[in-house]
C-alpha positions as CSV (number, residue, x, y, z in Angstrom):
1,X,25.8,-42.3,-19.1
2,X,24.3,-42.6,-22.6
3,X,23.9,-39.2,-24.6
4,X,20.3,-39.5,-24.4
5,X,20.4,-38.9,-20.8
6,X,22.5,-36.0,-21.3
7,X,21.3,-34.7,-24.5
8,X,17.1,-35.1,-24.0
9,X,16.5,-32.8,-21.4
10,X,19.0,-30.4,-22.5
11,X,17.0,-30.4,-25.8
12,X,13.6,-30.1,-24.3
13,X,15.4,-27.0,-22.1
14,X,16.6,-25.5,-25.7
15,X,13.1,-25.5,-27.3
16,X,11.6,-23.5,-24.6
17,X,14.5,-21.0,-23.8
18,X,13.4,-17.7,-24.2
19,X,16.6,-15.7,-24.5
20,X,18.8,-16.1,-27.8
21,X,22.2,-15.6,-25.8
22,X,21.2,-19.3,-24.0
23,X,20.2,-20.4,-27.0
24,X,23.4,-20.4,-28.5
25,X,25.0,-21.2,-25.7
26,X,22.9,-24.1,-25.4
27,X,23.4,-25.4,-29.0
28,X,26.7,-25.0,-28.9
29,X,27.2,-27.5,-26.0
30,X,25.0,-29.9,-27.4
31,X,26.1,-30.1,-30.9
32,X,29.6,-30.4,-29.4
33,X,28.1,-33.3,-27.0
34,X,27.0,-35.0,-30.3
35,X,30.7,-34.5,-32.0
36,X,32.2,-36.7,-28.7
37,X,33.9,-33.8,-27.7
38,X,35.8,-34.6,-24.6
39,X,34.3,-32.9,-21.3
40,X,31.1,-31.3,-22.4
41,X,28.8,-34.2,-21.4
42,X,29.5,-34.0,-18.1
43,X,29.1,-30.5,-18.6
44,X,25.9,-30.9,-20.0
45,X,25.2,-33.3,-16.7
46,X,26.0,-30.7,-14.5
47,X,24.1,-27.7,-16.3
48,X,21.0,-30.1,-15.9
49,X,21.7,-31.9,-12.3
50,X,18.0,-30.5,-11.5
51,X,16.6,-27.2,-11.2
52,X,18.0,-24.5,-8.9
53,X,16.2,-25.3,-5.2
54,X,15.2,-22.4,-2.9
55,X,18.2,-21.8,-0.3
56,X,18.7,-18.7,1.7
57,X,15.7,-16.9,1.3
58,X,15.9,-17.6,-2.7
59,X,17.7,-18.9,-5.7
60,X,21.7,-18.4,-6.6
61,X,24.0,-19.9,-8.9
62,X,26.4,-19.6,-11.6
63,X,25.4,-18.1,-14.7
64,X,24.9,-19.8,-17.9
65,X,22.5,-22.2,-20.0
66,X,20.2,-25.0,-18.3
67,X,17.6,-25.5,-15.3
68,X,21.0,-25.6,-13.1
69,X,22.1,-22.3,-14.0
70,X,20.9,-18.5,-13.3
71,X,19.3,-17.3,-17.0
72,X,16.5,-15.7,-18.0
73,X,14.4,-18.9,-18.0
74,X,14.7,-19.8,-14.8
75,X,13.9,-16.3,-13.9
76,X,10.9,-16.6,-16.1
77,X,9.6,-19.6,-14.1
78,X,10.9,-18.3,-11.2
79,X,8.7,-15.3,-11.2
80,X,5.7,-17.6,-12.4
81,X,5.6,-19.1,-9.4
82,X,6.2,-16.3,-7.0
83,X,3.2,-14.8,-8.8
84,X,0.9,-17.2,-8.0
85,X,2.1,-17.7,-4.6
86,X,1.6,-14.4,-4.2
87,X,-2.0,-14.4,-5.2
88,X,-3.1,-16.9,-3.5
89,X,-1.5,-16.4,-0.2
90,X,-2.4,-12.5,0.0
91,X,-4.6,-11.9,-3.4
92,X,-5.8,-8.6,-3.5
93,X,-3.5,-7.1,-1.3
94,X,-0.8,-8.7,-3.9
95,X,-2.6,-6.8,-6.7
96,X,-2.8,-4.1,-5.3
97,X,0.5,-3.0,-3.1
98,X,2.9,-5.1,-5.8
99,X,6.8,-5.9,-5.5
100,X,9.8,-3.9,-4.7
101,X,12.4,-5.1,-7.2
102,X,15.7,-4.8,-6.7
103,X,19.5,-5.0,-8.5
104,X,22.6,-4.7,-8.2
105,X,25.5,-4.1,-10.4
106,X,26.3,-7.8,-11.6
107,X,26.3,-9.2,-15.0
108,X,22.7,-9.6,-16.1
109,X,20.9,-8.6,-12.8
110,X,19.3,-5.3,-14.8
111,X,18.0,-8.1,-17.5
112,X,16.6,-10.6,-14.3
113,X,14.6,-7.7,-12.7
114,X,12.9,-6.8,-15.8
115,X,12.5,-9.5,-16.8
116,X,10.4,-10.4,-13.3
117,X,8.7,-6.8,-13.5
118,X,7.0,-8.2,-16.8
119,X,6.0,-11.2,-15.9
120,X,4.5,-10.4,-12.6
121,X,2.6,-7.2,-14.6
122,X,1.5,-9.9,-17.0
123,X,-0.2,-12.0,-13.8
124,X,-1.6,-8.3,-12.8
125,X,0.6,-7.4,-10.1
126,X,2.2,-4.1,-10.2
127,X,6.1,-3.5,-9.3
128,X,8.1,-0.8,-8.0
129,X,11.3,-1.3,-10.3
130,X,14.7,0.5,-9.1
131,X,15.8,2.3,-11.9
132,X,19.3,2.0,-11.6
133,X,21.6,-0.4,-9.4
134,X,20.9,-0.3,-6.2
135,X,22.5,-1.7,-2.4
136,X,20.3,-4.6,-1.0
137,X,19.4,-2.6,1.7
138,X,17.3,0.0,0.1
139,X,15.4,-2.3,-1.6
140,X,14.5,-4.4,1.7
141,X,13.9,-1.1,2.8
142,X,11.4,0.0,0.3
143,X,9.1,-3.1,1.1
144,X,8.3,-2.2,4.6
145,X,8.1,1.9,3.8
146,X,6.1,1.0,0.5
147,X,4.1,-1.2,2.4
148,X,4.5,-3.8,-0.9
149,X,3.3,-7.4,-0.8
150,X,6.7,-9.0,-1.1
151,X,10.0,-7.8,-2.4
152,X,12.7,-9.4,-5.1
153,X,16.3,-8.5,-4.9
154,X,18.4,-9.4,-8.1
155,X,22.3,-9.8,-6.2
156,X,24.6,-12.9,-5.4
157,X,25.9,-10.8,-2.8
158,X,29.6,-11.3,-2.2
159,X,29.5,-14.7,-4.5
160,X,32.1,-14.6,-7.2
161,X,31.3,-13.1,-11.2
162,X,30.2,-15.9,-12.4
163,X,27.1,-15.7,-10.2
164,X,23.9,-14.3,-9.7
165,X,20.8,-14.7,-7.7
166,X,16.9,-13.9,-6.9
167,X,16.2,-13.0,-3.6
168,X,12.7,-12.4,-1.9
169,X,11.0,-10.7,0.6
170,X,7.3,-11.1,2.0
171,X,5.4,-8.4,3.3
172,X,7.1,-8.0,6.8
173,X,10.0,-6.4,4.7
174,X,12.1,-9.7,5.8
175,X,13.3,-12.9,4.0
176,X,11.0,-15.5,3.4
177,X,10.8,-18.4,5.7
178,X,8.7,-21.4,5.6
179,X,6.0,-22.0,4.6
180,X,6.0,-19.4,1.9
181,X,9.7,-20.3,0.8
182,X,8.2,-23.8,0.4
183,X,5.2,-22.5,-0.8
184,X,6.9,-20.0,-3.9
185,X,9.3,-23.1,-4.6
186,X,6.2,-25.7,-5.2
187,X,4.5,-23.1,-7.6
188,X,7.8,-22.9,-9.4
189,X,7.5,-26.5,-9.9
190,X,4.2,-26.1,-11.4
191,X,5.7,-22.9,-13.9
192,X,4.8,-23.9,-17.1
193,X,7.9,-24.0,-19.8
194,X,9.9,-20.5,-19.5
195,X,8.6,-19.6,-23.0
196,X,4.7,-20.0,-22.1
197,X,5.2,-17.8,-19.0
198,X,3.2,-14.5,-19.7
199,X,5.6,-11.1,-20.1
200,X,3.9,-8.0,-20.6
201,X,6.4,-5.4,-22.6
202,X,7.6,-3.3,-20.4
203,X,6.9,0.2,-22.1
204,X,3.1,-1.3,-21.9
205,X,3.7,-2.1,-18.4
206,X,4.8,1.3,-17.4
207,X,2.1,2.6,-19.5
208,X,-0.4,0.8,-17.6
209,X,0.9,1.7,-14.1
210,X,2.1,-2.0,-13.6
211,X,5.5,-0.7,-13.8
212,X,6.8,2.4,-11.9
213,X,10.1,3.3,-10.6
214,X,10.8,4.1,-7.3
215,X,9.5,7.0,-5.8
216,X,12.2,10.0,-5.9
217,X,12.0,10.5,-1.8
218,X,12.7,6.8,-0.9
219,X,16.5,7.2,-0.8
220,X,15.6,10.5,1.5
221,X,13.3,8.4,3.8
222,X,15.9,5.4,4.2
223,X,19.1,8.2,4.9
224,X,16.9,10.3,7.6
225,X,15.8,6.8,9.3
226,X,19.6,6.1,9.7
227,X,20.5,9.1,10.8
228,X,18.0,8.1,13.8
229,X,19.6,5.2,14.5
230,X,22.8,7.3,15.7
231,X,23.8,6.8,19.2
232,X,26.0,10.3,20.0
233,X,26.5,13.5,17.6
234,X,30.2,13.9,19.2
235,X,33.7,12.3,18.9
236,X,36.4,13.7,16.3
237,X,34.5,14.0,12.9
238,X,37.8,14.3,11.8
239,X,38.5,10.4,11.6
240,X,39.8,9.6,8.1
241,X,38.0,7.0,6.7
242,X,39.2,4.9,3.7
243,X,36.2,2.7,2.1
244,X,36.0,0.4,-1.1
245,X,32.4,-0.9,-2.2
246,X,34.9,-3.7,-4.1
247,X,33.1,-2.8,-7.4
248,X,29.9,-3.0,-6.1
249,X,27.4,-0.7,-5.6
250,X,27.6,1.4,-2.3
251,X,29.7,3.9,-2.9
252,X,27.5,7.0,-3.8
253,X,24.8,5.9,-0.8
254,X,27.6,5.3,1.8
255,X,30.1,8.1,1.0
256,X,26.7,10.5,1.7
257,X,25.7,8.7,4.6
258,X,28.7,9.4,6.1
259,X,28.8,12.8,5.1
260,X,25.6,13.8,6.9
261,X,27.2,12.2,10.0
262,X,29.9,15.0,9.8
263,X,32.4,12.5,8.1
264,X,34.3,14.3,5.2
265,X,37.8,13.0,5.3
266,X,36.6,9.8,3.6
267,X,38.9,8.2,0.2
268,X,37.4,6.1,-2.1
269,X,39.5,3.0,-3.9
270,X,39.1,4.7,-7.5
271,X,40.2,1.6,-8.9
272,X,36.8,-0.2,-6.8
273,X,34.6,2.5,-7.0
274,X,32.3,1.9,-9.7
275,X,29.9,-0.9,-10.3
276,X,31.9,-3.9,-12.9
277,X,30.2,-7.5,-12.6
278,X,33.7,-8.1,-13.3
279,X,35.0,-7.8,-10.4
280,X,38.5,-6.7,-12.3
281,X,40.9,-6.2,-9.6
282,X,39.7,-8.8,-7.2
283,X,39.7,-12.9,-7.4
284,X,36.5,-13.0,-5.3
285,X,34.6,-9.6,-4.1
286,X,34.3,-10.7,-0.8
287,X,35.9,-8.9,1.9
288,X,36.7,-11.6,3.9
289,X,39.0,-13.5,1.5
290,X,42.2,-12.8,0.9
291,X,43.8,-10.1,-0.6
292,X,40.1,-8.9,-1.2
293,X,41.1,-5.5,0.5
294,X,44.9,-4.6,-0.7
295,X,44.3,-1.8,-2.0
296,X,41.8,-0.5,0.5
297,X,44.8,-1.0,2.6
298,X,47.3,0.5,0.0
299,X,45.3,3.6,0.2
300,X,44.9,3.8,3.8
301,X,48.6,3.8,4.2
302,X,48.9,6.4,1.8
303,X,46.4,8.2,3.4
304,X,47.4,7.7,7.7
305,X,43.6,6.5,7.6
306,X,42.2,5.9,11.1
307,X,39.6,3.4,10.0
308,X,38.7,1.0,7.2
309,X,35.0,0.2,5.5
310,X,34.3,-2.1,3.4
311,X,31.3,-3.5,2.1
312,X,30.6,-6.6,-0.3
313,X,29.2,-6.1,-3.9
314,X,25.4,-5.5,-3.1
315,X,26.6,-3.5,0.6
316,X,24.4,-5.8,2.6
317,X,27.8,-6.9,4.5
318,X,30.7,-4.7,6.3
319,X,34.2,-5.3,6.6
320,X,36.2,-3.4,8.9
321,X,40.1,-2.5,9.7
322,X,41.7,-0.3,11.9
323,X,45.3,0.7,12.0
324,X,47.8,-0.6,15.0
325,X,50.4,1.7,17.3
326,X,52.8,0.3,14.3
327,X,50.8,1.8,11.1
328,X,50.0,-1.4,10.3
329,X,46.3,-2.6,9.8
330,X,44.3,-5.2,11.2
331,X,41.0,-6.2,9.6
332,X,38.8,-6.9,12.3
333,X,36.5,-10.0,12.5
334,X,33.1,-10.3,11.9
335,X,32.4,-11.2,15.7
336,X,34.4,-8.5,17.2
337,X,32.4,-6.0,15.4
338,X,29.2,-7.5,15.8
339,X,30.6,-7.5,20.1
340,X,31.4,-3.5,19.8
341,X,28.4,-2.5,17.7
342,X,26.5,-4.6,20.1
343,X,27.9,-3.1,23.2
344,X,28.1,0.2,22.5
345,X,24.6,0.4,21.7
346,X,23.6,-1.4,24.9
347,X,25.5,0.6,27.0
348,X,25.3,4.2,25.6
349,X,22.2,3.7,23.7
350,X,19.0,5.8,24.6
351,X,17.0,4.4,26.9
352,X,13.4,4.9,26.2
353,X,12.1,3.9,29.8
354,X,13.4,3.1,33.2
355,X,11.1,-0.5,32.4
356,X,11.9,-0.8,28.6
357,X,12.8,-4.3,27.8
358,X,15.3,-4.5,24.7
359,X,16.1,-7.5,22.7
360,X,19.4,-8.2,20.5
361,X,19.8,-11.4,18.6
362,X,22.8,-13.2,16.8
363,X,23.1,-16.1,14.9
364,X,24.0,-19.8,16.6
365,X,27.7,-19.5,14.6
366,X,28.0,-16.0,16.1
367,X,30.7,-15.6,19.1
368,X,28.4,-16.4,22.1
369,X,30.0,-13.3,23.8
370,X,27.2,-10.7,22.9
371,X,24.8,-13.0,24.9
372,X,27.1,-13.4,27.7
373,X,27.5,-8.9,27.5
374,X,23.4,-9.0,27.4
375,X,23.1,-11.1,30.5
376,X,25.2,-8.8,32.4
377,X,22.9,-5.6,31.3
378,X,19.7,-7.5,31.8
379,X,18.8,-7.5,27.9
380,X,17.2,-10.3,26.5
381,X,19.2,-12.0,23.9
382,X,18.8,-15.3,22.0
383,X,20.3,-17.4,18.8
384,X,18.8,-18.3,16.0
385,X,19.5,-20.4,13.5
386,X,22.1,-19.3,10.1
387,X,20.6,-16.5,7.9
388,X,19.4,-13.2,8.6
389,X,15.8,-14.0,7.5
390,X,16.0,-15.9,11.4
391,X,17.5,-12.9,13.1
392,X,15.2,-10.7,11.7
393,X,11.7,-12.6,11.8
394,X,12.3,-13.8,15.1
395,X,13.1,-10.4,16.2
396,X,9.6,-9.4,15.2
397,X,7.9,-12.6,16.8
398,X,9.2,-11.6,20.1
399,X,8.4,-7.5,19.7
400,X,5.3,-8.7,19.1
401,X,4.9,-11.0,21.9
402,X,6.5,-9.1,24.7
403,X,6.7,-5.6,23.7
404,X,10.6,-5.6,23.6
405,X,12.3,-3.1,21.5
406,X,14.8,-4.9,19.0
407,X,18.4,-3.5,19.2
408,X,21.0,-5.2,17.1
409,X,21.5,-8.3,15.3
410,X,24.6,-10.1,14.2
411,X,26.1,-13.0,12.2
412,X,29.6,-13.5,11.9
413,X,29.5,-13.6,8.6
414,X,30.3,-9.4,8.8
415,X,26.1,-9.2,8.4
416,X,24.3,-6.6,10.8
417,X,21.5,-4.8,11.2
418,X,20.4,-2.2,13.8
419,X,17.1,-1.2,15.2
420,X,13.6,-1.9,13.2
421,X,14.6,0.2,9.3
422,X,16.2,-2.8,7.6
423,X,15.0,-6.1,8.4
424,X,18.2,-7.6,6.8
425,X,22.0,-6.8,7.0
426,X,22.7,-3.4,6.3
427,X,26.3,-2.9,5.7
428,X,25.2,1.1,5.2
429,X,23.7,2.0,9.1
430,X,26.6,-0.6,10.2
431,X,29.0,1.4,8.6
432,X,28.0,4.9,10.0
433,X,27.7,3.3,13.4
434,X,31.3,1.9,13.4
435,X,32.6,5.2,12.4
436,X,30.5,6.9,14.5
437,X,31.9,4.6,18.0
438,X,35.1,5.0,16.1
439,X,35.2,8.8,16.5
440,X,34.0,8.8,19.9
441,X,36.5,7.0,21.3
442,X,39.3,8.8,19.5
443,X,38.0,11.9,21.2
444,X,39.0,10.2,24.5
445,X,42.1,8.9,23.0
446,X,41.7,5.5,22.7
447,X,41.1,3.6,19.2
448,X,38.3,0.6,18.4
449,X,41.2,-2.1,19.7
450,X,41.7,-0.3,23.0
451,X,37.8,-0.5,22.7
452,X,37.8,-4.3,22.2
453,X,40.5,-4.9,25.0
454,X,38.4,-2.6,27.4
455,X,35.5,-5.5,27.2
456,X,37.5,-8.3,26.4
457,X,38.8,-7.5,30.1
458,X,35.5,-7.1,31.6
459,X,33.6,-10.2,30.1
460,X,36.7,-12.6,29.0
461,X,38.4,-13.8,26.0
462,X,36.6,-15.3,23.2
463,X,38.2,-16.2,20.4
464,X,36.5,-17.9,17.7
465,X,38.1,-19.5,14.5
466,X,36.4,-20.9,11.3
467,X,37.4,-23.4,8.2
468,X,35.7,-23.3,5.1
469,X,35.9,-26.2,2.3
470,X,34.8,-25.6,-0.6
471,X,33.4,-28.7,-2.7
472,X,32.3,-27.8,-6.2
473,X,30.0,-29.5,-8.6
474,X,27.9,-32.6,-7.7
475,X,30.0,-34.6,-6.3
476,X,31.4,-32.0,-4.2
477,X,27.7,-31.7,-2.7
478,X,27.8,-35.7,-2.5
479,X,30.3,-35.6,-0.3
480,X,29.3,-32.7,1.8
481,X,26.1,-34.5,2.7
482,X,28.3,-37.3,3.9
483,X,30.3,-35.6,6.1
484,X,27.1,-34.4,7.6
485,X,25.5,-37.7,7.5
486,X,28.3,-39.7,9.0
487,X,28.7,-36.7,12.0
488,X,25.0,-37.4,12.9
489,X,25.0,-40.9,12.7
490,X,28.2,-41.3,14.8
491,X,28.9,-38.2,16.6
492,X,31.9,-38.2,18.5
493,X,32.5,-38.8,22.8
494,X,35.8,-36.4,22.3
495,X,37.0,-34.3,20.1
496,X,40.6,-33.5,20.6
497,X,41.0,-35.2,23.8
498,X,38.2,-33.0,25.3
499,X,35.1,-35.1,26.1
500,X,31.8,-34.1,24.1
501,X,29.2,-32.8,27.0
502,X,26.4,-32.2,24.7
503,X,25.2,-32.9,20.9
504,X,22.5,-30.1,19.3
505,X,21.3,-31.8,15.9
506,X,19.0,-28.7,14.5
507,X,17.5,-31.6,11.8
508,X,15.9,-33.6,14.4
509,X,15.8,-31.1,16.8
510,X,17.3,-32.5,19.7
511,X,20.0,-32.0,22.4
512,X,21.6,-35.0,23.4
513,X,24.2,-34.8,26.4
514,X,26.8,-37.5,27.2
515,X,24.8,-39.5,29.6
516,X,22.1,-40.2,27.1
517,X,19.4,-37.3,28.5
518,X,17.5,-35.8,24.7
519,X,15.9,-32.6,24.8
520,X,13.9,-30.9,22.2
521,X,15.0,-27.9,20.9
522,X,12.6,-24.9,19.5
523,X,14.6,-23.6,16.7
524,X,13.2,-24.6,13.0
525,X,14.5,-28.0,11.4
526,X,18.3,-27.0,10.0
527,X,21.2,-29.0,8.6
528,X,23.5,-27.5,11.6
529,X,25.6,-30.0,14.2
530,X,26.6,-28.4,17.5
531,X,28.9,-30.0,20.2
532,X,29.1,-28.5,23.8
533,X,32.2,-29.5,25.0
534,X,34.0,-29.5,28.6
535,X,35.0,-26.4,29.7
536,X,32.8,-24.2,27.4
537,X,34.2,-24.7,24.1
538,X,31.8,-25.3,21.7
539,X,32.2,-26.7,17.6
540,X,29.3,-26.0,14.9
541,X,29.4,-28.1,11.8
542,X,26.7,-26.9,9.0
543,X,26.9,-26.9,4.8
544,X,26.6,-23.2,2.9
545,X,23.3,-22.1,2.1
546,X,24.4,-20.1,-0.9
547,X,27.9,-21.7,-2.1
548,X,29.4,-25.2,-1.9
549,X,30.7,-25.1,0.8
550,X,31.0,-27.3,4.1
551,X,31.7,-24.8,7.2
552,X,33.6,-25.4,10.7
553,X,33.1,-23.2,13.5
554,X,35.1,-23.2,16.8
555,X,34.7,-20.9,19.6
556,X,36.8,-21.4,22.9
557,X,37.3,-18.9,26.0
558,X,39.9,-18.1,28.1
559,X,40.1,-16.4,31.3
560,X,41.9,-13.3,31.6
561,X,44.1,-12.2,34.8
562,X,43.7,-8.6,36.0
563,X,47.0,-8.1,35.4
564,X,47.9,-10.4,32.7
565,X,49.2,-9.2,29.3
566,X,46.0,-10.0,26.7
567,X,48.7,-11.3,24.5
568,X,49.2,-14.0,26.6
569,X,45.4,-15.0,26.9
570,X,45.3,-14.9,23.2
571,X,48.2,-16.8,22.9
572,X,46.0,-20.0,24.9
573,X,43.2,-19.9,23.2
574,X,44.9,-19.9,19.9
575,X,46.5,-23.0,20.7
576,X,43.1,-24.6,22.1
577,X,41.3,-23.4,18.8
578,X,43.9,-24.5,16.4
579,X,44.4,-27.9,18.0
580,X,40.4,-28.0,18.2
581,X,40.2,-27.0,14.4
582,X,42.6,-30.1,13.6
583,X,41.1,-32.4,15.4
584,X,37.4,-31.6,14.2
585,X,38.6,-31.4,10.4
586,X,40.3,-34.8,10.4
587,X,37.8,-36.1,12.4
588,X,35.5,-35.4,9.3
589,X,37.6,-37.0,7.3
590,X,38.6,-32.9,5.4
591,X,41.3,-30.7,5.4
């Protein structure tokens, strides 16, 4: 690679960078570049690998200098071509109703929605600007109740410190999905340089009207409409609670939520409490990884806490633990609470009509024991593909078509949403609802395990397991698309000894079973591999959307004797995943 290469479109990115902190960043690199310093050519390659591309519902990456990195340029350009998007898909109603913008408490997310309030207000479309750090789910909330054109939420979510992001919303209050994602990310293209984008200052902004905060009453409106989405006022209010927002920002909002519900015996990790884009006391602020919540569970311990909350930087997501007979806590998988959340609103949720069809949805990595608990109560449930901009739009497509009332949605990925308020995870209403089943059953003596056991008994035992890779840089992504690629091309008769019964490739949209017979499927095109196998099991191969990362999924069940110890069960289908889980990763040629 000459330095040329390298060095010309860095220096074309330099003379149009608006922001002096990338600036220096940038001439730092390439001045180094030009000394032969060893290393920063290829990271000059990697900073200009190609612009940031539209993924789940926006852009994300890591921040830093270059069309590859989250700044205030590719914000800029970003917003340019949301803008004219905007205006030409909905034009006066874009002018006129404006944007919900969004952020959270990361490192330059306050900068990114300004930033995008004054360049829309220079293209003449007003903005409704949170004016302090707010959870994702107010502001997907404030689209719909503002009845804005489209919405922007500045957040990486649960991504590590170095990142940030630019999510968007349309006018149904829900992610975008195609063709407006397709349509925002070919205006971007056509953005002119970041430095010729038009940004009106925002005190002229604000003075003009193109610029107002959000209204004092929309935190009100979005804490009455969860208290409507509460199932039963009983149980033992009494549960203590220990929560950690892992430096993020839903500590105030969630800590009142649960307040209202009657919950006052709630602890706060002090150390976590706080917003800090730093994420000081945690290697990734993900609730899921770990270590992530030690000293949620330090604290609980301390405390003879009955339940654990957590939720992820931007509180979109919900992690949950529960302590055993020994003291000790278990964190709870994203699929079991998505199957009690689930259940408990099927089955003690108000009816609203002897003939009222309901609908709940989860996603196609999702345990498949929800739809399995739907079937049994008549409820109409179906997958959709990863990301909750699928849940939720196609929970709208079918209220619209057959008058069902949406429920509950679920991914595994600790993301849920109840009923119609947020149309997007809500780890807030998720997190009153768990405590709220939580109490209820302690009222009767029995804990959220006994819970689990209780329908584990009743429907069966599924246990599902997943494997994560992650693949940095470009060639990490290289060889992520060819693992794909070589699944698809030659996907596999057995896997683990167990034959292969069916093939779902969401890309071409087909089913293929073993004896050759293709069926379409209906679900949008997706870079998702599914095989059926014998017996039930079932393995999902699909790449990240926001990180890179290749993902694994296995799900196997196991029948369960009426008077068979669970532990027993469990201790089959942890064998069947785990040999699965080996097999499927070597096959792939990982892990």
């Amino acid at each position: 690679m000459s330095h040329d290469f390298v060095l010309e479109p860095a220096e074309r990115w330099l003379a149009h960078d608006p922001d002096p902190e990338t600036q220096s960043e940038l001439r730092r690199l390439i001045d180094a570049a030009r000394a032969g310093e060893d290393g920063v050519r290829a990271e000059l390659a990697e900073r200009f690998a190609g612009p940031l591309e539209f993924g789940t519902a926006g852009i994300r990456g890591v921040l830093g200098a270059g069309e590859s990195r989250m700044n205030r340029a590719v914000i800029l350009r970003t917003t340019a071509g949301l803008a004219r998007h905007l205006l030409e898909a909905l034009g006066d109603k874009a002018r006129s109703a404006g944007v919900v913008i969004g952020y959270d408490g990361r490192r330059m997310s306050r900068e990114f929605a300004e930033d995008t309030a004054c360049a829309l207000a220079a293209a003449g479309i007003p903005s409704h600007l949170s004016p302090a750090p707010c959870p994702t789910p107010i502001a997907a909330f404030a689209v719909g109740h503002l009845g804005a054109a489209a919405g922007v939420m500045v957040t990486a979510s649960h991504n590590p410190p170095e990142y940030n992001g630019f999510k968007v919303y349309w006018d149904n209050a829900a992610q975008i999905i195609p063709p407006h994602d397709t349509g925002i990310a070919t205006a971007i293209d056509a953005s002119p340089p970041a430095d010729q984008v038009p940004r009106m200052p925002l005190d002229e902004a604000r003075r003009l009207g193109l610029v107002r905060d959000f209204p004092e009453a929309l935190e009100r409106s979005y804490l009455g409409a969860i208290r409507g989405l509460a199932v039963r006022s009983d149980g033992d209010r009494d549960l203590c609670i220990v929560y950690t927002p892992l430096h993020g920002v839903g500590n105030r909002l969630v800590r009142q939520t649960l307040g209202e519900a009657g919950f006052t015996r709630v602890a706060s990790v002090p150390e976590q409490a706080e917003p800090d884009g730093a994420f000081p006391t945690v290697a990734f602020p993900n609730p899921e990884e770990k270590g992530a919540m030690d000293l949620a569970f330090a604290l609980a311990k301390r405390e003879g806490a009955d339940l654990v909350l957590a939720n992820d930087p931007d509180v979109d997501r919900l992690a949950v633990a529960v302590r055993r007979p020994d003291g000790e806590y278990v964190q709870l998988t994203g699929n079991q609470v998505g199957v009690l959340l689930g259940h408990y609103l099927l089955t003690e949720g108000r009816a609203q009509g002897a003939d009222e069809r309901r609908l709940v949805l989860a996603s196609c990595v999702s345990t498949p024991m929800l739809g399995v608990i739907a079937a049994a109560l008549g409820v109409h449930y179906e997958e959709t593909l990863t990301g909750f901009k699928w849940i939720a739009n196609r929970a709208m497509d079918i209220e619209r078509s057959t008058g069902a009332r949406f429920v509950f949605g679920f991914e595994e990925a600790l993301g849920y949403t109840v009923g119609p308020v947020v149309r997007d995870k809500d780890g807030i209403s998720a997190a009153a609802l768990v405590a709220e089943l939580a109490a209820v059953r302690k009222a009767e003596g029995r804990t959220l395990l006994d819970e689990l056991q209780a329908i584990t008994r009743k429907y069966g035992l599924y246990m599902s397991g997943q494997r994560s890779y992650t693949l940095r840089g470009v060639d990490g992504l290289e060889k992520i698309a060819a693992i794909m690629a070589t699944l698809r091309k030659s996907p596999p008769a057995a896997i683990g000894g167990v034959p292969v019964a069916a093939w779902r490739d969401f890309e071409a949209r087909t089913r293929t079973t073993s004896d050759g017979l293709v069926e379409p499927l209906v679900l949008p095109p997706s870079n998702v591999l599914v095989y059926e196998l014998d017996g039930g099991s079932r393995l999902i191969a699909r790449p990240s959307g926001t990180e890179p990362k290749i993902k694994f999924y296995f799900d196997v069940r196991e029948e369960v004797a009426a008077d068979e110890p669970l532990g027993d069960a469990e201790a089959r289908a942890t064998a069947r995943l785990d040999a699965l889980a080996r097999a499927f990763s070597g096959l792939a040629g990982i892990g």
